[in-house]
N, C-alpha and C positions, 0 to 999 in steps of 0.2 A: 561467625568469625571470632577468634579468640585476638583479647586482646591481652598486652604487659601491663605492667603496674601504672603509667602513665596517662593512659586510655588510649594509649596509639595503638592500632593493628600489627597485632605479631608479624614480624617479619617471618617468621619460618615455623608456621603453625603446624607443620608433618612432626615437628616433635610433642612427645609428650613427657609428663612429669609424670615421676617414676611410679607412684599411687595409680595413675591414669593407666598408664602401662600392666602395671601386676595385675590390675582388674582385668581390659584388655584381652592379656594372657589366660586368664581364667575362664573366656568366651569365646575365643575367636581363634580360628587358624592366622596365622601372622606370616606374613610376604616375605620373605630374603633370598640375598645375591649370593652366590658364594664364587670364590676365582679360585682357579690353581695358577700360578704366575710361573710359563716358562721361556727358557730364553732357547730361539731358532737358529737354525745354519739360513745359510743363503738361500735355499731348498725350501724353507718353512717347515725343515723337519723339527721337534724337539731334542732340543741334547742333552738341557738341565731341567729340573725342576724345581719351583722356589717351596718352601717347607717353612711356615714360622714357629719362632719358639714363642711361649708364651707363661703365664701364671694361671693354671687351670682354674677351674670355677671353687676347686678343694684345696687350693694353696697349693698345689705339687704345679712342679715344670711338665709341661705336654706341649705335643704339636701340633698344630694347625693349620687351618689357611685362611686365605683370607671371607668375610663373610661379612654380613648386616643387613641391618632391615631395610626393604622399602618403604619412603615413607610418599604419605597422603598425595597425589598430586606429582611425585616422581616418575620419571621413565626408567624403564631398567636401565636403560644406558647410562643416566644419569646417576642413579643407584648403585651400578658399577663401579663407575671411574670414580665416585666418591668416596668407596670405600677399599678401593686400589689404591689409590693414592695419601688416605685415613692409615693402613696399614704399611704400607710399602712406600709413603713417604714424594713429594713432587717429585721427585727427578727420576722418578721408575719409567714414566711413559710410555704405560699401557698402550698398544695396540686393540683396540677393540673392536669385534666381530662388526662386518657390514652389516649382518642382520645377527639381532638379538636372538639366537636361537640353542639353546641349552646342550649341553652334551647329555644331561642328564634331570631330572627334579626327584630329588630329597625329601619324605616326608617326614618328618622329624616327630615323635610322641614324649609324652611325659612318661608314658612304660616301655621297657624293653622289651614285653612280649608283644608288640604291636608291629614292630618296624624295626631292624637292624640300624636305624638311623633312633639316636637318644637325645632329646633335650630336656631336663628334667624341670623345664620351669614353663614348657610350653607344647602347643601343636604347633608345628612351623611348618612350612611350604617353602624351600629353598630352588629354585635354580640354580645349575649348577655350570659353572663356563670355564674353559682352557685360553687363558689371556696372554700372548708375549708380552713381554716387560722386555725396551732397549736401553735403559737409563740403569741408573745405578739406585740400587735398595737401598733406604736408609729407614729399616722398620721406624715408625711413632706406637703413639695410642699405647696400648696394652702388648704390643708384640716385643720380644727382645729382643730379637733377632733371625734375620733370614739366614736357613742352609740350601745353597743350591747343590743339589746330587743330579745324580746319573737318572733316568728312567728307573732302571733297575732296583738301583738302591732306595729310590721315593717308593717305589711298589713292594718292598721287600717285606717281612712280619715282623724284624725289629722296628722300622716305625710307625706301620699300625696299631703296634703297639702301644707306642705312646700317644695316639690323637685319640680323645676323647669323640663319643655320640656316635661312633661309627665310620667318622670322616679316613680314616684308614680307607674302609671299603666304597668311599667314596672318590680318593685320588687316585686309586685302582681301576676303578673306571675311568676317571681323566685321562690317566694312563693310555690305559686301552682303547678309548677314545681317537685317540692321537696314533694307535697303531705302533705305539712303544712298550704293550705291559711281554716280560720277557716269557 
C-alpha cells in the first residue's frame, strides 16, 4: 500500500510519479484506452467525427484523439469515461459501449520498424473504441481544441497527416469500423 506524506493511505494509488513511471516504461508494456468521439443520427449512424487539436510531444500543433492509461485496479469503462471526459470536458456525455469491446488494439513501439503505431517513450497496448458524445465538447488538459468533420474528411491524408504514432491509420479504421471510411 502506498502511502502520502502524512502516513495516511493514498487515495489513488493507480498513479504514479514520473521516476516510477519512465522506469515502468522501460519494462513493461503499458495498458491504454484510446476513443474516437463521434456524434450520431437517430439511426446510430455516424455523421461527424471529433478530432483534437493538441501541442505534440515536439512542440508542433498535431491531431489527435482522445487516449490514456489504464491505471492499477481500473476497469476499462472506467478508464474510458475518465479520459473522455479529461479530454472532451463534463458535458460531452459519452455514451459508452454496453460491452467493452474494441474496434481495434494498437500496439504501439518505441521503433517504427516494429509497428505502424509509434510511441517513442514506450511499448504501449491501447485499445481502441468509437464513442458517441451528445453533450457539448469543451476540450481541457492538453487538447485545444475539438474539430468535428465529415467521416470523409477525418479519414482523408490531410489529417493523417498531421496525428502523430500512426493514429491517422488508426481513426481509418474507426472509420471503417463504423461502415463510414469512403
Amino acid at each position: 500500500m502506498s502511502f502520502i506524506g502524512t502516513g495516511t493511505p493514498d487515495p489513488n494509488p493507480g498513479w504514479l510519479s514520473d521516476d516510477e513511471l519512465a522506469g515502468i516504461r522501460q519494462r513493461l508494456p503499458l495498458l491504454y484506452v484510446e476513443a474516437v468521439p463521434v456524434r450520431v443520427d437517430g439511426l446510430g449512424q455516424v455523421t461527424e467525427v471529433g478530432v483534437l487539436l493538441r501541442v505534440g510531444s515536439a512542440g508542433t500543433i498535431t491531431r489527435t484523439i482522445v487516449s490514456g492509461r489504464v491505471l492499477y485496479g481500473e476497469t476499462l469503462r472506467d478508464a474510458l469515461f475518465r479520459h473522455l471526459e479529461k479530454d472532451l470536458g463534463p458535458m460531452a456525455f459519452p455514451q459508452l459501449p454496453a460491452s467493452p469491446n474494441p474496434f481495434s488494439v494498437a500496439e504501439y513501439f518505441p521503433s517504427p520498424t516494429l509497428s505502424q503505431y509509434v510511441d517513442e517513450r514506450q511499448h504501449a497496448v491501447a485499445l481502441a473504441y468509437v464513442v458517441p458524445v451528445t453533450g457539448t465538447c469543451d476540450p481541457r488538459q492538453d487538447a485545444l481544441e475539438i474539430t468535428w468533420m465529415t467521416p470523409a474528411e477525418a479519414a482523408s491524408d490531410a489529417v493523417s497527416a498531421e496525428m502523430e504514432g500512426g493514429r491517422g491509420a488508426l481513426l481509418r479504421t474507426a472509420i471503417a469500423s463504423v461502415g463510414k471510411l469512403p
